[in-house]
N, C-alpha and C positions, 0 to 999 in steps of 0.2 A: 725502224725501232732500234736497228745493234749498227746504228751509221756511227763510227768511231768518233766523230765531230757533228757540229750542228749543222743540220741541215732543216731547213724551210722549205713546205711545200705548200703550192697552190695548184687542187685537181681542178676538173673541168668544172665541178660542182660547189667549188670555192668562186670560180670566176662568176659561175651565173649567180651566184646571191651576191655576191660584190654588185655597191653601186657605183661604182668610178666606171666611167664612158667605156672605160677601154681595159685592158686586162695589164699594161704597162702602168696606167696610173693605181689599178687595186695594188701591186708590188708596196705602194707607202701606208698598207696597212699590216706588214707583213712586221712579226717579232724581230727586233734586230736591227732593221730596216731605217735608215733616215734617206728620203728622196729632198731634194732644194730643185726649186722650180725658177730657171730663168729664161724659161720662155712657155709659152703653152703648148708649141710642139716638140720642147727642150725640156726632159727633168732627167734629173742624175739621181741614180743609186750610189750608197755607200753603206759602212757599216762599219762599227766601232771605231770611230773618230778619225779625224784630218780631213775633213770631207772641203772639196773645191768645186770651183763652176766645170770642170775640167779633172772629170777624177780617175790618173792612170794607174791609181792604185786597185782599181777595180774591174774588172773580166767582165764582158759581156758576150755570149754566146748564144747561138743559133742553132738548136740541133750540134753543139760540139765545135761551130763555125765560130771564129772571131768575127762582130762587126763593125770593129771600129775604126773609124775616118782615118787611115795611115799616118796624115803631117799631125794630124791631133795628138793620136796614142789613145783615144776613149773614143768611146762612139757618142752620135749624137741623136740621144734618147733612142727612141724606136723608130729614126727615118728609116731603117734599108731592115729591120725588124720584122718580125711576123704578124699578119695582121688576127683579128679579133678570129675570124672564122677557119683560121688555121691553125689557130694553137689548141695544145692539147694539154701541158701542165707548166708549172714554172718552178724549176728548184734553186734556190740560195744558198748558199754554201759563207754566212759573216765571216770575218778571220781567213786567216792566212790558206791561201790551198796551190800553194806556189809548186811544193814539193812535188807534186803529182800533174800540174797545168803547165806551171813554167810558161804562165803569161802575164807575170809582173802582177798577179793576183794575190798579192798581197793584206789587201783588206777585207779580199772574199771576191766571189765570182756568182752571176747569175745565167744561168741555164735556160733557155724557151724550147721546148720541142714541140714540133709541129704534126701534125695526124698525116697518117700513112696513107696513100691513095688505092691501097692494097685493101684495105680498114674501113676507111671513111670516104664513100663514094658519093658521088653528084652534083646538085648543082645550088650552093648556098648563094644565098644575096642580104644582104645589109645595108640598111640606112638609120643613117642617126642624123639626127637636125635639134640646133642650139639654139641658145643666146647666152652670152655673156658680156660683160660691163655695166649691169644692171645699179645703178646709182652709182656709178662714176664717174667723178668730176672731171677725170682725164679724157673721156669721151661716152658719146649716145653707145644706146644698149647696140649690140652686133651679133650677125648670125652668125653659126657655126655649124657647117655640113661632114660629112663624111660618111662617104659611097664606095663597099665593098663589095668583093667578087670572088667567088671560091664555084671549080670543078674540078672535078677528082673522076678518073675512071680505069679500074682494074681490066686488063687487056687478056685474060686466061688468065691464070698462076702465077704466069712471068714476067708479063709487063703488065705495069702501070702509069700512069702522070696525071699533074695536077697544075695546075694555074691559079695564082692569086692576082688581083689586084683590087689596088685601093686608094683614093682621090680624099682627100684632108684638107681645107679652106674654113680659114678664120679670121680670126684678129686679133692680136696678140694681147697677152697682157702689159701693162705702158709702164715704164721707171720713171719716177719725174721727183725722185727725194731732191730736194732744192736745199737740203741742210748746208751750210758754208762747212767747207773740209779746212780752209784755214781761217778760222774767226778771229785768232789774236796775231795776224800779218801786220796790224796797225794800230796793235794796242798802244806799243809806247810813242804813237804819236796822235794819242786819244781818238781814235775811231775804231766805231765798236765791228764785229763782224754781221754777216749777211749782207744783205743784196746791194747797204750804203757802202760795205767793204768796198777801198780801191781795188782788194786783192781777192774780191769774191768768187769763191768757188764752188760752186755744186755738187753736191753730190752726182747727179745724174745733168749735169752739164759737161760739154766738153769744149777744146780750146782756151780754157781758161785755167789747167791745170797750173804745177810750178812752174813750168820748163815753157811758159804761156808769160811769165812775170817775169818786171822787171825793176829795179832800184831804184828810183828818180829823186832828186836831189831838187825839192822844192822848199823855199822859202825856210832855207836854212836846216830843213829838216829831212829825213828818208823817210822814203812811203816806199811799198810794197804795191806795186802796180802789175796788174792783167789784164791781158786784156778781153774783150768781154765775152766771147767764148758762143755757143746755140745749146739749147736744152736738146735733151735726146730726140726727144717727141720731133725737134722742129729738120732734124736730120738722117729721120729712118721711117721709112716703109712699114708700118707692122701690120699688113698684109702675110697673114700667112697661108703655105699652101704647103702640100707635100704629096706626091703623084709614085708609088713605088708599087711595083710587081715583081711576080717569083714564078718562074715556071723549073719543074720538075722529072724527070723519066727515074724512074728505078726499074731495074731487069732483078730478076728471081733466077737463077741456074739450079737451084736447090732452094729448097724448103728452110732451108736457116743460113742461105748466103744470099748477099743482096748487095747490089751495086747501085750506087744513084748520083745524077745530077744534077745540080741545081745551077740555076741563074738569077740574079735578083737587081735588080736597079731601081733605084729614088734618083729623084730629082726635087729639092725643096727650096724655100725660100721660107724664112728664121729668124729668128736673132738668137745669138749666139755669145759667151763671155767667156772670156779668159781674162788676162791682164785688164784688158781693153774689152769693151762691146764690139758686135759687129752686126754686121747684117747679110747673112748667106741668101746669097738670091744667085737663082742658077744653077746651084749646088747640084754636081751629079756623083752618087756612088754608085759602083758597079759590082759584082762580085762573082765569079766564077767557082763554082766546087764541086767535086767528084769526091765520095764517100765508098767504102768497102767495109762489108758488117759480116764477119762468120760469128759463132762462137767461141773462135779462140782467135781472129784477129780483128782488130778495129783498126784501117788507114783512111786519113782524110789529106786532102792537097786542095788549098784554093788561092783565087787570086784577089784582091782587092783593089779598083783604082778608083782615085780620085781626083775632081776637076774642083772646082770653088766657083768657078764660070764667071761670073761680074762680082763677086762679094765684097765688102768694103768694110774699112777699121771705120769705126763712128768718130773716135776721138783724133782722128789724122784728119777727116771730113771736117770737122768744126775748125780746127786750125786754118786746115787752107782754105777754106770758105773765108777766111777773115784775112788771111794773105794775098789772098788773089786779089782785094781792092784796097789794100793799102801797108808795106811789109811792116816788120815789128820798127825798124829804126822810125823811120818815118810817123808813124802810130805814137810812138812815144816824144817826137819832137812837135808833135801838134798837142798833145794832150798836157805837153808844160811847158808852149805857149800859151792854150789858152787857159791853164790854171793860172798862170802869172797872172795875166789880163785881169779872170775873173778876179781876183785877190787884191789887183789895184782899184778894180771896179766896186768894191767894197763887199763883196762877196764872205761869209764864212768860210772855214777852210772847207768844212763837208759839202755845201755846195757848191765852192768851187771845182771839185774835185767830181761833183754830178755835171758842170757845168764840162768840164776837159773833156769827160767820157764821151757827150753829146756832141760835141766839136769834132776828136778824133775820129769817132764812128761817121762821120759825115762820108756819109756813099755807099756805106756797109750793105751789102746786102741784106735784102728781108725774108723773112722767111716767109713758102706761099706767095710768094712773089715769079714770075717768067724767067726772070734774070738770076732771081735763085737756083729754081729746076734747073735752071739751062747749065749752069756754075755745077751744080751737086752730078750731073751724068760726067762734065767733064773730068772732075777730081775720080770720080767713080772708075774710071778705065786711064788712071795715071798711074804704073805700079813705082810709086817710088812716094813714102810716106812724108817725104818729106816735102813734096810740092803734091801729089796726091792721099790718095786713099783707098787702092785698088788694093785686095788678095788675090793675087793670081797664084796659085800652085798647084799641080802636078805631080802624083803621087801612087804608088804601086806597092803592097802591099802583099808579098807572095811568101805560103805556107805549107809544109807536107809534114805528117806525123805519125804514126804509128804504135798501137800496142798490143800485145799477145799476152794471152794468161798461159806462160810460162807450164805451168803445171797440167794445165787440161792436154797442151801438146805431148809434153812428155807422158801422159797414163794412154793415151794414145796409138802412143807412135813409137816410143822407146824405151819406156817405164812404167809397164801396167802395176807395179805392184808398188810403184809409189803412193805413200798413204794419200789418202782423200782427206784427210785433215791438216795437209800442207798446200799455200798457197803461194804459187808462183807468179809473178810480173813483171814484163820490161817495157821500155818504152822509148822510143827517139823522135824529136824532132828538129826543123831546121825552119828559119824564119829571115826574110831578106827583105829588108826595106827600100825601095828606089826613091829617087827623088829627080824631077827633073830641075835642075837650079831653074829660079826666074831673072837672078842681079838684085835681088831688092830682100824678100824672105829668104830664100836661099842661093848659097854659094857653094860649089865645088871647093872646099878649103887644101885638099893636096898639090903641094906646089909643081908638082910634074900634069898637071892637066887642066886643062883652060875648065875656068871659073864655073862655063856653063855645061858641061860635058857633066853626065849624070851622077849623081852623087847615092852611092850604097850603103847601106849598114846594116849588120849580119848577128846573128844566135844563132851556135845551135846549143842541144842541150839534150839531158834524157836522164832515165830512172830505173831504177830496180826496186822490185818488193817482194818481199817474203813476208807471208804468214800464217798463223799455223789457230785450228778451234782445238778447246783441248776441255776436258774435263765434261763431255758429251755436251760441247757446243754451249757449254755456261762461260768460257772465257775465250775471248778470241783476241791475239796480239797480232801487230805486222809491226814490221819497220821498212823504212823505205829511205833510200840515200838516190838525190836527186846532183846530176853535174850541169852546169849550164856555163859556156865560153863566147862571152861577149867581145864584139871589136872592139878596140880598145881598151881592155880590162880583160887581167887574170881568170884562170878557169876559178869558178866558186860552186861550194858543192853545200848541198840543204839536205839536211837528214829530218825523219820525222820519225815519231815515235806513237803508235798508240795502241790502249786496250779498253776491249767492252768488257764488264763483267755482266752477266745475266742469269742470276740466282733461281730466277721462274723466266718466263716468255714473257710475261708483262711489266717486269720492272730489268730494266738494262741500266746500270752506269757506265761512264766513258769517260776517257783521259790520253791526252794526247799533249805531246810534245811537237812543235815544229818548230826550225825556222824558213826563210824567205828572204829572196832577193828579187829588186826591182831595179832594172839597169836605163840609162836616160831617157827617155822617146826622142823621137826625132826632133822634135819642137824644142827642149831640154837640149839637146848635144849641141846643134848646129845652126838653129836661128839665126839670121846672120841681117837685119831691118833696123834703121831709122825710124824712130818713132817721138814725134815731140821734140825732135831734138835732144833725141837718147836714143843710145845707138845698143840696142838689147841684142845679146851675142851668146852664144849657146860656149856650155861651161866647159867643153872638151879641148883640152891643152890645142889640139889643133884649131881651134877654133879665136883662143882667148890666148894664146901666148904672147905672156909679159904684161896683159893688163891688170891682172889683181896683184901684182909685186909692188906696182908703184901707182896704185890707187889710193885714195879716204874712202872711207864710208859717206853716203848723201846723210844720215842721219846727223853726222858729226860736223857734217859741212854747211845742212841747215841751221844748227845748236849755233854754230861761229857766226853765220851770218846775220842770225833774229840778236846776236848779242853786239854785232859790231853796230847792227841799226839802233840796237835801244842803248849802247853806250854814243854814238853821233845825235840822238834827240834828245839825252839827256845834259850835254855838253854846254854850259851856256856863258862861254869864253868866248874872247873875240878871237879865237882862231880862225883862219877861213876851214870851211868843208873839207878840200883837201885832208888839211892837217888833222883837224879831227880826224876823219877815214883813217887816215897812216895811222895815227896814236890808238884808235879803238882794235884796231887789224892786230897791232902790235903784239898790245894789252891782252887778246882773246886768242891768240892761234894755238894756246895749249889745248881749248876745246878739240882742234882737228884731232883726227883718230884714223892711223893705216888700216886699209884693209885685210883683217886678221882671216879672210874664208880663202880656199883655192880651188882648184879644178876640182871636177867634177867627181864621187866613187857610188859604186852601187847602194842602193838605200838595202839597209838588214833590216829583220824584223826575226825577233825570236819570241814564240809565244806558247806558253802554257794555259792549255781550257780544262776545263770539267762537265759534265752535265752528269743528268738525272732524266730518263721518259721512261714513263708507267703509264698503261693500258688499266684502268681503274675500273670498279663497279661492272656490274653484269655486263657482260658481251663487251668491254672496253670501254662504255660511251664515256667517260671521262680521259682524256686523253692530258697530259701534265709532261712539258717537257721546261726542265733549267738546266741554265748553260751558267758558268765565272769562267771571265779568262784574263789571264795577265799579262802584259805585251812589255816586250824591250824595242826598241829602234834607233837605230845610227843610221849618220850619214844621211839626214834628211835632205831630199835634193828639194832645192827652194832659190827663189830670186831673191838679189841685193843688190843695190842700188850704189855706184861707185865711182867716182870723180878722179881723172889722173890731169893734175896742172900741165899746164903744154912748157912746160923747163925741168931743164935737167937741175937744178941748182936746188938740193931742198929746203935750204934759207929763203927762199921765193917762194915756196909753196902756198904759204897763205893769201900773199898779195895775186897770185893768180887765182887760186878758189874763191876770190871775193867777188868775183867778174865771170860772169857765166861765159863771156865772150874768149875767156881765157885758159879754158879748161874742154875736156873731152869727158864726157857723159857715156857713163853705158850703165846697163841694166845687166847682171847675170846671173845666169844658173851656179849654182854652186850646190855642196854637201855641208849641211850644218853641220857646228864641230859638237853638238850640243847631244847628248845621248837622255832617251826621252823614254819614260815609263809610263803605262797608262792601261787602266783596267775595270772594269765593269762585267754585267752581266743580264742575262734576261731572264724572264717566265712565263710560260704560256699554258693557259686551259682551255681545252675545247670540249662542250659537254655536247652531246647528241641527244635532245631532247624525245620525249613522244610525241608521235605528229608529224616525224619531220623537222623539227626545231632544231635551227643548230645556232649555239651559243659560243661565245668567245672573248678571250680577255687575255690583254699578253702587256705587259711591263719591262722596257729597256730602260737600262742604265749604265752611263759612259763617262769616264771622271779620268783626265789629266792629271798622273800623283804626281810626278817631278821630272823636272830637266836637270841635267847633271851638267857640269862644266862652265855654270855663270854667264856664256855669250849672249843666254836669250834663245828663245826658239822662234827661228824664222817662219814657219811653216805654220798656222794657225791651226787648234786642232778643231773651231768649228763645228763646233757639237755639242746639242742639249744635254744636260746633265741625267734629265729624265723625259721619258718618252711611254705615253700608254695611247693602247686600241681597245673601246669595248667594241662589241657588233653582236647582232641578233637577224638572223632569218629564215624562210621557209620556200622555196620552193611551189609548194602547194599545201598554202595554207587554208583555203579555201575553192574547190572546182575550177583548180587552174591559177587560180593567182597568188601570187609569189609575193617577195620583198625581201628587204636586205638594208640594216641600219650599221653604220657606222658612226662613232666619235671616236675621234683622236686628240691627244694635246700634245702639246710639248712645253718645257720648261724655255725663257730666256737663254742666251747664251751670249755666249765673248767673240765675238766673228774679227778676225786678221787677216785684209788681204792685200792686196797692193793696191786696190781701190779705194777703198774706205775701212777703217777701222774703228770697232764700237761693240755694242751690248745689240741683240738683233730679240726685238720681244715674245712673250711666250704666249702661243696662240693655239688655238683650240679651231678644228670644223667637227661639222655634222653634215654625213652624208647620204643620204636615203635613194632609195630606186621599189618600185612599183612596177610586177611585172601579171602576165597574162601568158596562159600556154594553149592555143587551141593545135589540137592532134591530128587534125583533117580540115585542112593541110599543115603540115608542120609549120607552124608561125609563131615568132615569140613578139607579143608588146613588152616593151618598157620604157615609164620615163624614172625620171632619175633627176638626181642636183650631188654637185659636190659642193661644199661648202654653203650647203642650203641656206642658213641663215644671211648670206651674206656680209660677213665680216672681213673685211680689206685686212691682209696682210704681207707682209715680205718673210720670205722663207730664208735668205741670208740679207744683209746689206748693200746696199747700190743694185739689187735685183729690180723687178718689176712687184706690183701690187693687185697681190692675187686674191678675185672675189670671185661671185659664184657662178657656176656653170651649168645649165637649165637645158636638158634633153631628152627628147623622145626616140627612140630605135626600134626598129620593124625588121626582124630579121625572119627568113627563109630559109628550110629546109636547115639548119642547123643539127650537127649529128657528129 
């Protein structure tokens, strides 16, 4: 109730009227709250805008643990997570909580703690069994299992441990948008877009991207040529599985000290989006951690590693799948031979140009075919994207940190008569990232040490707070000054500000000032992969020195090239082709544009919130909490696409960007120079009805006010404008039987990503569960559906097509 900022919680008693299978998917009913779903055992939390498939703007923690996948910077959903019969509550914290976490928690941070074995003793078991794809034209309906395990036992006072595990087997939900991403490639040589495009590209295809096409100079005219590329379906496994366990010891010395260990490991197989799709199969995280809890110190120290095992890029797969039986030159020299042919044959041009595609594809591989399989394992274990498709990386993840309440020590230990109305806190930590290079993802970039020799990157960081209740506990302020000293980057220091006022115990206002910094991840700094034939390269001067000096933008380099095509088709001189080209190149290279971004700086976020929670009507059962907050942010780190011609001469510049064969390609991180404002706010009721009844209704809202600086805002901010949850349920509404309804919607939005960009629609579920409680023996039924009605949607673009999910769960000894 006097949390200085918003805080989100879900008790145990939230979870079980929740109907989402699992207590990670109820999180997407939560005030605040936007989850995007690109896989079924992949969803992402976020909160108050910029939301990505990949969001390291956002904390994910475990009892206090980071879980997230090292080379990533995010975790991946709830693989190495807490399972259902060992969680105990979930707290959310939207907006910035940097000052005090200093883990790049910028847009908020989520919390799982897990039940004590001290507490919650014996021997739980859980099964839930599905089906999902229910009228899906992408595939027959499919099962969905998933088999938990929880024992817990208190050994006297002092020792305790606990074991979890838990088996996850499905089938994923399938991307197959087949929308053409360039439909006007051949406008000005009248053919329209989709699947008759010469330069057809899918949304959810791959291989047939730009860096896939090619210029061919037929019958007087340019065409925009791809070549033909595999749908996703026809290049990935979506077989999904996820096998992870946790085992435990805490020891007690004292009745409020306590030491504990954990171990945790997954192993899954996914699919997974960043830039690109992938498909993690193999995938193992590890994690090591040792915790220490007095009441005036809190240290944790753990280690994170990670293997990817056989994973594989989907859009590197499609490529070389179509290289492996015939390269691009070649491909291109059959396909306008036999366009000629068709053409003298008296063919149209559109079906000549059906007719080339069928010619050049002669030997292609099929998909579902032996020679396919046999093709897709070999690319699968090639780590070099440019003849394969393999992610091999190797990654370690090591943390220690510590906090003391400053003031309980000292009334203690050397200042008993220090008032009890001041509050003292410090804090330090230190964070080490390893990488093992592979030659292909990653490079050792410091010229004193060979390529493959381990590559480090380091934070530390730490806080101070003071603050003091005054006015008999009706006002409480703290402030708190945060330093954090990144490699490569200056020390930078986050101050926070904030006060409860609390007139009565039931009604508290709050305000709070912070800002926040988020410094590269490892994937952002030092990337260092061919991809497409674009060479994406992480944005730290060590990394990228001298590329963005004497780059263009691909924006400005496409602009030049759709204008040099449509002034050569529109040309109808008897110049030869040649000469046209020189004369349209000439005519248009004021379109190129240098690349105006540079390396890489910490992303800031400076934010101002408010709320209002009041405890209402008799005994509280109305519970009302609102939150506004207004955000600033610079230095947005985001990718840019950028062309350097292979001459030094910048009078040649355009004659080499006209010729993809004559220029060098990369993709990079960079810090937008664009300063970005953006503010919204939530509301939430929760009434406690008689009976048992609990009722709910909560309203977000999140609105983009402006970018400053004119460049355009690289970084999408990917976020409904509006966003409401109602829900109603009971526990025991009836002699043990329970239930729990949800609706949620969300408005359309404007989704920017380096996949696909567009409007992503505004879509509504309904989600219900039907439960049963018998006492002797403790056993709970319920089934359940999320998105009951069945309505097919995508949660962002170029995702997958998510419909309903139909299950029954029989859980044991739950406590």
């Amino acid at each position: 109730m006097k949390s200085p900022v918003t805080v989100e919680k879900l008790t145990a008693r939230d979870l079980r009227l929740a109907p989402a299978p699992s207590f990670f998917e109820a999180i997407e009913n939560v005030k605040s709250v936007q989850v995007i779903t690109p896989s079924l055992g992949f969803k992402v939390i976020n909160a108050r805008g910029f939301a990505n498939t990949t969001n390291v703007r956002f904390a994910q923690l475990v009892d206090g643990i980071d879980n997230q996948a090292p080379h990533i910077g995010g975790p991946i959903g709830n693989a190495l997570g807490s399972s259902d019969l060992d969680i105990a509550s979930v707290e959310i914290v939207p907006g910035t909580a940097a000052a005090l976490y200093g883990l790049n928690a910028i847009n908020g941070l989520a919390n799982f703690s897990t039940k004590s074995p001290f507490t919650s003793e014996g021997l739980s078991l859980q099964q839930k069994t599905g089906v999902n794809h229910l009228g899906d034209a992408s595939s027959p309906a499919k099962l969905y299992s998933e088999t938990s395990l929880r024992y817990a036992r208190a050994l006297g006072t002092r020792w305790a441990f606990k074991l979890n595990g838990t088996y996850t087997r499905g089938y994923d939900w399938i991307a197959n948008d087949q929308t053409d991403l360039f439909p006007q490639g051949n406008a000005t040589a009248g053919l329209p877009g989709g699947p008759a495009n010469p330069a057809y590209d899918p949304v959810n295809g791959y291989g047939n991207e730009s860096s896939n096409r090619s210029t061919l100079s037929l019958g007087g005219k340019s065409y925009a040529v791809a070549r033909t590329g595999y749908l996703e379906k026809d290049v990935v496994d979506y077989r999904l599985r996820n096998l992870k366990a946790d085992a435990a010891v805490h020891f007690r010395p004292h009745a409020r000290t306590e030491l504990a260990y954990t171990y945790r490991v997954a192993e899954l197989d996914n699919v997974y989006q960043r830039s690109n799709r992938f498909r993690l199969q193999d995938y193992v995280l590890q994690q090591h951690a040792l915790a220490f809890t007095t009441p005036t110190v809190q240290a944790r120290a753990y280690l994170t590693r990670e293997s990817t095992g056989r994973s594989y890029n989907l859009r590197s797969m499609a490529e070389n799948l179509d290289r492996s039986y015939k390269p691009d030159a070649q491909w291109n020299r059959d396909y306008t031979a036999a366009w000629n042919a068709a053409v003298q044959a008296g063919q149209s041009v559109a079906d000549a140009h059906a007719t080339a595609r069928a010619a050049a594809d002669a030997g292609r591989l099929q998909p579902g075919t032996a020679a396919f399989r046999q093709k897709l394992r070999e690319l699968q274990d090639i780590n070099n994207w440019d003849q394969g498709a393999a992610l091999r990386v190797r990654a370690d993840l090591l943390h220690a940190e510590a906090q003391a309440d400053l003031g309980r020590a000292l009334r203690n230990h050397l200042l008993p008569r220090l008032p009890a109305f001041l509050d003292l806190r410090a804090g330090l930590d230190h964070r080490t990232y390893v990488i093992v290079p592979d030659g292909n993802y990653f490079i050792n970039p410091n010229p004193k040490k060979d390529q493959f020799s381990n590559l480090t990157y380091s934070k530390t960081g730490g806080f101070v707070q003071a603050g003091a209740r005054v006015w008999h506990d009706a006002v409480r302020l703290t402030a708190t000054l945060r330093a954090d000293k990144n490699d490569y980057f200056r020390l930078r220091l986050n101050p926070r500000f904030t006060a409860v006022v609390s007139p009565t115990p039931r009604h508290n206002f709050r305000l709070s000032y912070q800002s926040g910094y988020r410094f590269p991840s490892l994937f952002e700094g030092f990337s260092n992969v061919n991809s497409g034939q674009v060479k994406r390269i992480g944005g730290l001067r060590v990394m990228s020195d001298g590329v963005f000096e004497n780059s263009y933008l691909r924006s400005s380099i496409d602009a030049f090239n759709a204008a040099v095509t449509a002034a050569v088709n529109a040309n109808t001189s008897s110049a030869s082709a040649a000469e046209k080209r020189r004369l349209a190149i000439e005519n248009n290279k004021g379109l190129l544009r240098r690349n105006p971004y540079s390396y890489l700086r910490p992303e800031q976020i400076r934010s101002l919130e408010v709320g209002y929670k009041a405890a209402l009507l008799p005994q509280g059962r109305l519970l009302l909490d609102v939150d506004f907050y207004y955000n600033r942010y610079r230095d947005f780190i985001a990718q840019v696409e950028a062309y350097v011609p292979k001459t030094n001469n910048p009078d040649s510049a355009a004659i080499y960007l006209s010729n993809r064969a004559t220029q060098n390609r990369y993709r990079l991180w960079t810090s937008s120079q664009t300063q970005v404002y953006n503010y919204g706010g939530s509301a939430g009721l929760r009434y406690e009805l008689r009976g048992g009844y609990l009722a709910g209704a909560n309203v977000t809202y999140a609105r983009l006010d402006r970018a400053e600086s004119g460049d355009g805002l690289e970084d999408g901010f990917n976020t409904p404008r509006w966003m409401y949850n109602l829900n109603l349920g009971n526990e025991n509404a009836y002699r043990g039987l329970g239930f729990g309804i949800n609706y949620r919607w969300q408005a359309s939005y404007y989704s920017q990503t380096f996949l696909v960009t567009g409007t992503v629609p505004a879509y509504a579920t309904l989600d219900a569960q039907l439960s049963y409680h018998l006492t002797k023996p403790n056993v709970r039924l319920k089934v359940g559906a999320t998105n009951l009605l069945n309505r097919y949607y995508e949660s962002f673009l170029g995702g997958p097509s998510v419909g309903g999910l139909y299950y029954a769960a029989v859980s044991y000894g739950l406590n």
